[in-house]
C-alpha positions as CSV (number, residue, x, y, z in Angstrom):
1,X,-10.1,-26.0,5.3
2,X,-9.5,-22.3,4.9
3,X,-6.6,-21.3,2.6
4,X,-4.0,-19.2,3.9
5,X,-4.4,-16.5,1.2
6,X,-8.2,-16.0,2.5
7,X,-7.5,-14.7,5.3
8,X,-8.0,-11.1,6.8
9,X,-5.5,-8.8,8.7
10,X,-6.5,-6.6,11.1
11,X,-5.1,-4.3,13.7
12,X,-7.0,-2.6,16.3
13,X,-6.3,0.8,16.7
14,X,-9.3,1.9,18.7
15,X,-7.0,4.0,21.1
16,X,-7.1,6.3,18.0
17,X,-10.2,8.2,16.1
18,X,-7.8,9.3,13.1
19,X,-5.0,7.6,11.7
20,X,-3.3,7.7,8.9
21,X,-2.1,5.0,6.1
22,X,1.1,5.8,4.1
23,X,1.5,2.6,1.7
24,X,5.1,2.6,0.9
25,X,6.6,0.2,-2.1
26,X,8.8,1.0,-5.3
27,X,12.0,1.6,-3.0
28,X,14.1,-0.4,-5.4
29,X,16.7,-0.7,-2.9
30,X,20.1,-1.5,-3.9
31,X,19.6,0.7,-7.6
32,X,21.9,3.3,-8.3
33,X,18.9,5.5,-9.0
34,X,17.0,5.2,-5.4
35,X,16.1,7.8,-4.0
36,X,17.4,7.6,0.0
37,X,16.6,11.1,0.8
38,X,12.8,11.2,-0.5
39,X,12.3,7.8,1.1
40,X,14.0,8.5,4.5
41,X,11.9,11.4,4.8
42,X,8.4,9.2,4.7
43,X,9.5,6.7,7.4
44,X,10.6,9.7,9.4
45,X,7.1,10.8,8.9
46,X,5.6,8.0,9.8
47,X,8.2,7.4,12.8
48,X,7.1,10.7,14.4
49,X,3.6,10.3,14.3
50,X,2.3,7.7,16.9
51,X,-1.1,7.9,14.3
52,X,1.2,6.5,11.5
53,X,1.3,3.6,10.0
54,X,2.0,1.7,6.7
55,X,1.6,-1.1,4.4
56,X,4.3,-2.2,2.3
57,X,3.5,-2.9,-1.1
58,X,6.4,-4.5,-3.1
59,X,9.4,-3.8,-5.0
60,X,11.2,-2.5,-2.1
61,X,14.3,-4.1,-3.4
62,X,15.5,-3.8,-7.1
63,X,17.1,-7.7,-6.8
64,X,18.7,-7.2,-9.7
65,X,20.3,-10.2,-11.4
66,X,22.4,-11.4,-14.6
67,X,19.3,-11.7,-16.7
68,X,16.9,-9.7,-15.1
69,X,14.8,-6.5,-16.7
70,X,16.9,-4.5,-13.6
71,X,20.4,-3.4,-14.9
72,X,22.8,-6.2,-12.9
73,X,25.7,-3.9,-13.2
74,X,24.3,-0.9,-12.4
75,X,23.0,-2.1,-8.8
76,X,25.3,-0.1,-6.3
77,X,25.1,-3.0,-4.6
78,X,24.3,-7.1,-4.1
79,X,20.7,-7.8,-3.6
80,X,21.8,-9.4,-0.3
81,X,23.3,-6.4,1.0
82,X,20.5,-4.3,-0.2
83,X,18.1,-6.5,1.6
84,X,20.1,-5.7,5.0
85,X,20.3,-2.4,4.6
86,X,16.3,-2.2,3.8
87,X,15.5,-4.1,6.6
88,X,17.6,-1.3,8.8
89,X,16.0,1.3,7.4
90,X,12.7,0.0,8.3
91,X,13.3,-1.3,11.8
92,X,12.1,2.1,13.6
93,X,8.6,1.6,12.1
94,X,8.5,-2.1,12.2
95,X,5.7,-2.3,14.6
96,X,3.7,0.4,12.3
97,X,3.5,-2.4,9.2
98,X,0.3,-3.7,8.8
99,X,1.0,-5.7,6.0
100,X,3.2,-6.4,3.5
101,X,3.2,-8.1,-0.1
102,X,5.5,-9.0,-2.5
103,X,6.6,-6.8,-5.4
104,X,7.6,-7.8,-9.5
105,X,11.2,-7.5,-9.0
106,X,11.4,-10.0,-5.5
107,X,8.9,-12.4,-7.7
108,X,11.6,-12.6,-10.2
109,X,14.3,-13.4,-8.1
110,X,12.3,-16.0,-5.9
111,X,11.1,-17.4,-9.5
112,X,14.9,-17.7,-9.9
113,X,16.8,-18.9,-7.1
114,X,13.6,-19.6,-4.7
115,X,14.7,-16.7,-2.1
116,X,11.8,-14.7,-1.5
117,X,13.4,-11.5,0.1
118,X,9.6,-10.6,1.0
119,X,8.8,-13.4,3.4
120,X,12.1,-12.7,5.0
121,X,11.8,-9.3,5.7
122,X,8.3,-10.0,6.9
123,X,9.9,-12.6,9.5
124,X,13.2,-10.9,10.3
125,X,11.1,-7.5,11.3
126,X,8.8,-9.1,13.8
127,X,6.3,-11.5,11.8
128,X,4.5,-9.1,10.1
129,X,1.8,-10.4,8.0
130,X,2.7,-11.3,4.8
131,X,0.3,-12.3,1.9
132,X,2.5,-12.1,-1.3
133,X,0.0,-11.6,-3.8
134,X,-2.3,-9.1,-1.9
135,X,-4.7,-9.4,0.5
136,X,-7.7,-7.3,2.8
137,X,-6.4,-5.4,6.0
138,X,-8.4,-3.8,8.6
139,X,-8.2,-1.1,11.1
140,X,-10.4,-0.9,14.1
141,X,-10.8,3.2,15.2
142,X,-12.7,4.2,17.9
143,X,-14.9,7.5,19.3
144,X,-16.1,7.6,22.9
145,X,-17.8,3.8,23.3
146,X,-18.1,3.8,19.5
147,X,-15.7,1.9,17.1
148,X,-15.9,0.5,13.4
149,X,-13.6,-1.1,10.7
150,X,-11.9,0.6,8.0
151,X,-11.0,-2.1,5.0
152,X,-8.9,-2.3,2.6
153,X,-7.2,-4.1,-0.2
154,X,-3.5,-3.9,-1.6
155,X,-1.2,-5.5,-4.3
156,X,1.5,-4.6,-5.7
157,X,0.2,-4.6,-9.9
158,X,0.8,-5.8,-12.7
159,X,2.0,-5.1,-16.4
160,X,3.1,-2.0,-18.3
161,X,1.0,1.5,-18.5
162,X,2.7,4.7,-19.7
163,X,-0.5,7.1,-19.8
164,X,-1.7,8.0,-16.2
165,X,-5.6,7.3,-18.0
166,X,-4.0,3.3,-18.3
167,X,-2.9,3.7,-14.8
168,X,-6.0,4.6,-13.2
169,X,-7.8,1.9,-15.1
170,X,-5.9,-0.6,-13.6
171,X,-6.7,0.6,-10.3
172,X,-10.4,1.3,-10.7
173,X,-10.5,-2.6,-12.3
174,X,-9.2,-3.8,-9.0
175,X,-11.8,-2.0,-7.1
176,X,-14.0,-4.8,-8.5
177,X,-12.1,-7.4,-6.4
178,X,-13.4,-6.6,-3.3
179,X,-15.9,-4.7,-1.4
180,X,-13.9,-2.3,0.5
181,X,-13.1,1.2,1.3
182,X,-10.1,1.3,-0.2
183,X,-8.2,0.0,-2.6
184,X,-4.1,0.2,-3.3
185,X,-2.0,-0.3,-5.9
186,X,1.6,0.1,-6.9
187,X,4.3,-1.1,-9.8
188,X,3.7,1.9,-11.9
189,X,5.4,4.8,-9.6
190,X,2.9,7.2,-10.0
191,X,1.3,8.6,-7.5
192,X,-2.8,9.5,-7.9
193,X,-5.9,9.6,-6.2
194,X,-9.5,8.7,-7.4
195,X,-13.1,8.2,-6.0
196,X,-15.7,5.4,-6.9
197,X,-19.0,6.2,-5.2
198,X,-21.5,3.4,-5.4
199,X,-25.1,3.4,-3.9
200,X,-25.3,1.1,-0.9
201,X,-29.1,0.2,0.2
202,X,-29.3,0.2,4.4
203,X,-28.0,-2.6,5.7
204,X,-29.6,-2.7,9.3
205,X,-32.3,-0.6,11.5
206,X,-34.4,-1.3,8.2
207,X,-38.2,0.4,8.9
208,X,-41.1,-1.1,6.9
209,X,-43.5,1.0,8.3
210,X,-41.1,4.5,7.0
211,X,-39.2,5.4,4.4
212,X,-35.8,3.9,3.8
213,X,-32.7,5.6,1.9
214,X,-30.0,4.7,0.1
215,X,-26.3,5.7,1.6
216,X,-23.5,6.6,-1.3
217,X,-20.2,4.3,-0.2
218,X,-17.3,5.9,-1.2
219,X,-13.9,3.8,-2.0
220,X,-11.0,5.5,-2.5
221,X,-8.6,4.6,-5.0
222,X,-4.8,5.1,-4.0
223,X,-1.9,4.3,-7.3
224,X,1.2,4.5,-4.8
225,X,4.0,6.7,-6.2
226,X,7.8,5.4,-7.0
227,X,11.3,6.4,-5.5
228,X,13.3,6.1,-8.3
229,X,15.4,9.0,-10.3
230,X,14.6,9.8,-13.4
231,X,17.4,7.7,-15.3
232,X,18.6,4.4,-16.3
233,X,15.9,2.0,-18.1
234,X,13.3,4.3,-17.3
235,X,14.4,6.7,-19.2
236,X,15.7,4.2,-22.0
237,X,12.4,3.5,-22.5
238,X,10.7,6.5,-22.9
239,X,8.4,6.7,-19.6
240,X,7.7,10.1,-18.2
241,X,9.5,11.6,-15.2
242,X,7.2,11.0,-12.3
243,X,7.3,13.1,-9.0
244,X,8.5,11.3,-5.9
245,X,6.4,10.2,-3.1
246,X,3.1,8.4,-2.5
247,X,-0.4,9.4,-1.0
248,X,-1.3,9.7,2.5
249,X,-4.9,8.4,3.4
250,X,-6.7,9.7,6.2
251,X,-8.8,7.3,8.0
252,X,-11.5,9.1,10.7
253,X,-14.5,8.7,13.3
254,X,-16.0,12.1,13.5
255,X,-19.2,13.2,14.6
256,X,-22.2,14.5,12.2
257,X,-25.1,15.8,14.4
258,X,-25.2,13.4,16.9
259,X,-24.2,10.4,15.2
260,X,-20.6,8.8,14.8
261,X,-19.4,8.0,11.1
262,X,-16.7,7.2,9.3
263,X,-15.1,9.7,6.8
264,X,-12.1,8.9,4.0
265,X,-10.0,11.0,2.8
266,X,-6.6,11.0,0.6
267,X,-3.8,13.6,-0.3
268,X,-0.6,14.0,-2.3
């Protein structure tokens, strides 16, 4: 029997040739130090633009408690209340989520109390799929009568890493996981883009009579950014202020001569 954590989401979006993936996580809703304004502005984006869509990748509530790392007392408001107010926030691009997994600071409360904020918001915005620890998505595009996949993999991260050298690391180290084109990560709230090219032998239409070549893959590496001031225990500890916001990843059937491929890009 197949376990639930194997399996694949996808969403066909052939009606499109171009769309474009804004990961969102690191809202830490309910901090004092949020940042509504910066965070607003993306779902807008992504709200206007019927090519838009998202994956939410964790820590989108701060859930403070009495002995958590988050400040209890310095949480504008009860996780509760933060969770409803999220969940408002959100419900203009609910049908935009592809996926969503399950952040450091909901882990710790669920590990506490056994309320997974997560799962609910996954349930109370229309069943979105939800694979808490990370999992493979795919898109379908489509040009004329052609259409392919785009995959991915996201989860939210892990540990402590101060210098942005540390941060891609982590990232390029997931890229390992699985064979995809792209691979997201979050928890450190910086935002940065990199490329792994690997060679990739032909894989059908193989001549043994010709010449065959080998295609360069390209995966592209996304660290999602944070949208969190620069104050409180972040700046207690000594980590460096970060810009707010998160990449923007352009997925795209285009023609190249007469053929149809697939092209993958990323910007800040």
């Amino acid at each position: 029997m197949r376990e639930y954590n194997q399996r694949v989401i996808v969403r066909d979006l052939s009606q499109f040739s171009k769309v474009y993936l804004v990961a969102l996580a690191d809202f830490h809703e309910g901090a004092r130090d949020a940042d509504h304004e910066v965070s607003t502005g993306y779902i807008n984006w992504i709200k206007e633009h019927d090519n838009a869509f998202t994956i939410l990748n964790g820590d989108m509530q701060n859930c403070a408690w009495k002995d958590s790392t988050p400040e209890f007392y310095e949480d504008l408001i009860t996780p509760d209340d933060a969770y409803y107010r999220l969940r408002a926030r959100l419900e203009p691009i609910k049908d935009k989520i592809l996926m969503m997994t399950r952040g450091g600071h909901e882990y710790s409360i669920y590990k506490k109390v056994g309320t997974d904020y997560s799962a609910r918001l996954a349930y109370d915005l229309g069943d979105i799929p939800y694979m808490p620890d990370g999992g493979i998505f795919g898109v379908r595009l489509g040009l004329s009568s052609h259409t392919a996949m785009f995959w991915g993999y996201a989860t939210h991260g892990w540990g402590g890493a101060r210098t942005i050298g540390a941060k891609l690391n982590k990232v390029e180290q997931l890229a390992n996981v699985a064979n995809v084109d792209m691979v997201i990560l979050s928890h450190d709230h910086t935002a940065a883009i990199h490329r792994l090219n690997v060679l990739d032998p032909p894989r059908s239409r193989i001549s043994f009579t010709k010449p065959s070549y080998l295609n360069i893959q390209r995966k592209v590496l996304i660290n999602t950014g944070g949208f969190v001031k620069y104050r409180g225990y972040i700046q207690r500890k000594g980590y460096s202020p970060q810009d707010l916001g998160t990449p923007r990843i352009r997925l795209e059937l285009k023609y190249k001569g007469k053929q149809i491929e697939k092209d993958l890009h990323a910007s800040l």
